[in-house]
C-alpha positions as CSV (number, residue, x, y, z in Angstrom):
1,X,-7.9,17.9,-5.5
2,X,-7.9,17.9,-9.3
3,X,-11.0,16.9,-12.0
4,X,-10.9,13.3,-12.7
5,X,-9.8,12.0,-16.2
6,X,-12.6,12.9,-18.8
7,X,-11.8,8.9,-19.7
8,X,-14.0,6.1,-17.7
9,X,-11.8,4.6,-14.0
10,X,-10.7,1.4,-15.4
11,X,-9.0,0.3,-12.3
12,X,-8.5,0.4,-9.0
13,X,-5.3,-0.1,-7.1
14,X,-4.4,-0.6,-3.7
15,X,-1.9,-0.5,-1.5
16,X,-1.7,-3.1,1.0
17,X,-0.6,-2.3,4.8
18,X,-2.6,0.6,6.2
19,X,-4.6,0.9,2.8
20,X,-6.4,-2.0,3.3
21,X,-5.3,-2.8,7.0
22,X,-4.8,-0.3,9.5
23,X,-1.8,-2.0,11.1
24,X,1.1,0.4,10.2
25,X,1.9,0.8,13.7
26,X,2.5,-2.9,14.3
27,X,5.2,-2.8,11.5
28,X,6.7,0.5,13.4
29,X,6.4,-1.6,16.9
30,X,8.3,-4.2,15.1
31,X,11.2,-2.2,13.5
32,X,11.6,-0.8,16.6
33,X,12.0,-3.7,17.9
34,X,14.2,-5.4,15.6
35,X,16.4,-2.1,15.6
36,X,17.0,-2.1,19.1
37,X,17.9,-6.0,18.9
38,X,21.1,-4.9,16.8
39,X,21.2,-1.7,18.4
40,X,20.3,0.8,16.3
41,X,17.3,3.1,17.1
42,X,15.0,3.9,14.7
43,X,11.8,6.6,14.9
44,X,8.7,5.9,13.5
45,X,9.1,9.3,11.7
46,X,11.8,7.7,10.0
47,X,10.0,5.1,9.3
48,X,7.0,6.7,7.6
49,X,9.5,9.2,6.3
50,X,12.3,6.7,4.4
51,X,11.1,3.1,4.9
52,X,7.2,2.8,4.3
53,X,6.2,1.4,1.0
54,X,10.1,0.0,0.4
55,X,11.2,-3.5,-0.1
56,X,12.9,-5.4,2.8
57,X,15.9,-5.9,0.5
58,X,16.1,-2.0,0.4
59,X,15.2,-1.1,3.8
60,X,17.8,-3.7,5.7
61,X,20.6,-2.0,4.3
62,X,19.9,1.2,4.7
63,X,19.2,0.5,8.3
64,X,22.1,-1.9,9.1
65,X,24.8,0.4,7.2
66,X,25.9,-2.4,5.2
67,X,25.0,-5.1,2.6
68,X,23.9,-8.7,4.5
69,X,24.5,-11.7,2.1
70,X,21.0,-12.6,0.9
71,X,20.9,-15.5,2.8
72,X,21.3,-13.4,6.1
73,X,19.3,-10.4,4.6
74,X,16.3,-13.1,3.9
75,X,16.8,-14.7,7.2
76,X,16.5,-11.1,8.7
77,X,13.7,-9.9,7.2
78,X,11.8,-12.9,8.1
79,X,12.7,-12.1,11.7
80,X,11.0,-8.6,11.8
81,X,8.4,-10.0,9.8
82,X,7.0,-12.5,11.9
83,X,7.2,-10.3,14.7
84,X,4.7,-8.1,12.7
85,X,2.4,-11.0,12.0
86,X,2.7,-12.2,16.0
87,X,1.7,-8.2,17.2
88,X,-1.0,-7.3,14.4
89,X,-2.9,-11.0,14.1
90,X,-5.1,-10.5,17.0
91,X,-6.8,-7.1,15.4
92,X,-6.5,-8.5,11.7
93,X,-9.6,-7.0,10.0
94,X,-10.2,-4.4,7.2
95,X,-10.4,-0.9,7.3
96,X,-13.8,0.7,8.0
97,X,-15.9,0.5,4.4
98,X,-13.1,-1.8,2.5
99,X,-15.5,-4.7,1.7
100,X,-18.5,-2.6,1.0
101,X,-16.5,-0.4,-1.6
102,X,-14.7,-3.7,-3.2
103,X,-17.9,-5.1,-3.5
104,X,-19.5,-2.3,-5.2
105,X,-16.5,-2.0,-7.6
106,X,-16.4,-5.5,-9.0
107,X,-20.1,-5.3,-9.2
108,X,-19.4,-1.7,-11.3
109,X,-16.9,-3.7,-13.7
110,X,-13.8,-2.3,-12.2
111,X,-10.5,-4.2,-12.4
112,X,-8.7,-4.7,-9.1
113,X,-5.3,-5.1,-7.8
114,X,-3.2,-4.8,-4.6
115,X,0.1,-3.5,-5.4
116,X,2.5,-3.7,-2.6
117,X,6.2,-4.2,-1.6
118,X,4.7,-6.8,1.5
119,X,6.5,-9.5,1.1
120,X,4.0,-12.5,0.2
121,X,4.1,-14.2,3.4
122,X,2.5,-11.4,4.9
123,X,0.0,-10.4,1.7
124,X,-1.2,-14.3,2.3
125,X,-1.5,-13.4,6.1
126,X,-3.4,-10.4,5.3
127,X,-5.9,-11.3,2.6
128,X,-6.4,-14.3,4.0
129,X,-7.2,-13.4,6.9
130,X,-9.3,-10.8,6.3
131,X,-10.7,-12.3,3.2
132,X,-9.9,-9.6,0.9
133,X,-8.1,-11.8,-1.4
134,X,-11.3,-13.3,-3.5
135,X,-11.4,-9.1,-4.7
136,X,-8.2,-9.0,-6.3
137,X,-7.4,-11.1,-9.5
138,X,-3.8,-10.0,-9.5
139,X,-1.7,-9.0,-6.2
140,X,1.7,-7.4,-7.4
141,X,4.2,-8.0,-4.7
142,X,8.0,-7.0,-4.5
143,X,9.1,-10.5,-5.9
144,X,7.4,-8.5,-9.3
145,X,9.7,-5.9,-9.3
146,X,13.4,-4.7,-9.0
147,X,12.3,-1.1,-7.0
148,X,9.9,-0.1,-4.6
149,X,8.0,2.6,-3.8
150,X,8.7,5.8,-4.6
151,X,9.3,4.3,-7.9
152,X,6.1,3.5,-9.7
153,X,7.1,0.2,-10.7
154,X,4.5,-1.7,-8.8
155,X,1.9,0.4,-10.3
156,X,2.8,-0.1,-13.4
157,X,2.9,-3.8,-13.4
158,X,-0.5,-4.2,-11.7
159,X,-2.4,-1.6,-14.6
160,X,-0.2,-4.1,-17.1
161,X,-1.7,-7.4,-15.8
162,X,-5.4,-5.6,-15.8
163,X,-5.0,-4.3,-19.0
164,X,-5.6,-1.1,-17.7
165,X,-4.0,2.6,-19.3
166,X,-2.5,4.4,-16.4
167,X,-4.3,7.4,-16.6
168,X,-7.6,5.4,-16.0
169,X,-6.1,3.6,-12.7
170,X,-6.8,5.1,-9.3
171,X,-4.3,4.0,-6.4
172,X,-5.5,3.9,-2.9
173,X,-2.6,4.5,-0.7
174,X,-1.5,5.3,3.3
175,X,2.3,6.3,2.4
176,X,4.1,9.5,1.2
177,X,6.0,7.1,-0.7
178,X,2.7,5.3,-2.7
179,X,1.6,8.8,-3.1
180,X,4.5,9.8,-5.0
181,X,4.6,6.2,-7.2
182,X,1.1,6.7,-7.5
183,X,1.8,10.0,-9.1
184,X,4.7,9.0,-11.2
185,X,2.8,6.5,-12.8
186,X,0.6,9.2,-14.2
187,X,-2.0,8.2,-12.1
188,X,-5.0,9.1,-9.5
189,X,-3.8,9.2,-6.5
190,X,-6.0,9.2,-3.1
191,X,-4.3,9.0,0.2
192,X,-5.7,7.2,3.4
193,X,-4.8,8.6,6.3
194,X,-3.8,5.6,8.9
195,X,-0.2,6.5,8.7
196,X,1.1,10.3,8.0
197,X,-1.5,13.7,8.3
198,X,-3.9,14.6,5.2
199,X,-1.8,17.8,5.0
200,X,1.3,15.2,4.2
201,X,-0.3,12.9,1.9
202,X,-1.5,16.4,0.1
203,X,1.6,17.8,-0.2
204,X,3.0,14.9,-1.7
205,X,0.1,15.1,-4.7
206,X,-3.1,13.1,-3.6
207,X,-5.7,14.0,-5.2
208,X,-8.3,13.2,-2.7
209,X,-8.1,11.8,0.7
210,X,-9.7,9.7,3.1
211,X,-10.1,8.4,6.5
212,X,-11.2,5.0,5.5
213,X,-14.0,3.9,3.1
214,X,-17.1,4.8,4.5
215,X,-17.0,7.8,3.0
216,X,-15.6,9.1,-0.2
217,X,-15.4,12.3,-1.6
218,X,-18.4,13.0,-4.0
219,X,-16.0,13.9,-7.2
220,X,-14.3,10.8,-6.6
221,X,-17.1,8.7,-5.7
222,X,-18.9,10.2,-9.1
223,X,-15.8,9.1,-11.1
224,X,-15.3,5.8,-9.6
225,X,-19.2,4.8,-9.2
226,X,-20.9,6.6,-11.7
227,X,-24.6,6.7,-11.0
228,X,-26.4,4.7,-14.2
């Protein structure tokens, strides 16, 4: 844990899939899937390990062993994806204390963002669907930038379209590899633990971390929320 900027939060940024969501599993039920289709095996430690919080056009490759046209890589993707959307839609809801804590920080002033490498198809599906989306002005997606996580592009662009000084942004994030963007941004960083252990997340330089949002640590929730 570290002290909070002596500036104001002037943002808050999330991640999307098991930040907002807790469906990170689906997506591993689904790459496993997918990988066994072209027969290739692939862990889920892998997959929280190398893949989480990369773009399709990064992770396809890397799993495949070779570069698909983009037609083919675009086509593929889709497949995996829409096997995602088919296992997660029937528990589709937001993770414990999301709506309450968004509503509380737009009420306190606080500019909002989802930055994630989801392709949209599936942001639509999931802010939709839970009806997150009216929170978030600006959704940064991969189509925003040329790398993913654990570059801090994404980051970047979503304290850009708020307006907002890096150093004042918090990120919300389930993945060793947000962590680490989050953290190259110059950023807070505060890990949720639906995907990899708080010991992980720590290690990797989140400053706080969570189970969900029903609960927040009190230096953070002080920072975030200051009482008036």
């Amino acid at each position: 844990m570290s002290s909070p900027s002596p500036r104001p939060c002037a943002a808050a940024l999330f991640d999307l899939d098991g930040t907002l969501v807790d469906n990170m599993r689906f997506h591993v039920q689904a790459w496993s899937a997918f990988a066994r289709a072209h027969g290739l095996e692939v862990s889920g430690e892998r997959f929280e390990r190398e893949f989480a919080g990369k773009r399709n056009e990064e992770i396809l490759p890397v799993l495949l062993g070779h570069n698909p046209p983009p037609e083919a890589l675009t086509r593929l993707a889709e497949q995996k994806e829409a096997h995602y959307r088919e296992l997660f839609a029937p528990h589709l809801q937001p993770l414990a204390g999301a709506r309450a804590l968004l509503t509380r920080l737009q009420a306190a002033g606080r500019g909002l963002a989802v930055a994630s490498a989801a392709p949209r198809v599936n942001r639509d599906f999931v802010l939709g669907g839970t009806g997150l989306g009216t929170f978030f002005p600006h959704v940064i997606g991969a189509e925003h930038v040329t790398r993913g996580k654990p570059f801090p592009d994404l980051f970047l662009a979503a304290a850009r379209a708020l307006g907002a000084e890096p150093a004042a942004c918090v990120v919300f994030e389930d993945a060793i590899n947000g962590v680490l963007a989050a953290r190259a941004a110059g950023m807070f960083a505060v890990g949720v633990t639906t995907l990899v252990p708080a010991e992980a997340l720590r290690e990797a330089g989140a400053h706080w971390v969570i189970n969900d949002y029903t609960s927040l640590p009190g230096e953070l929730a002080a920072w975030l929320l200051p009482e008036p």
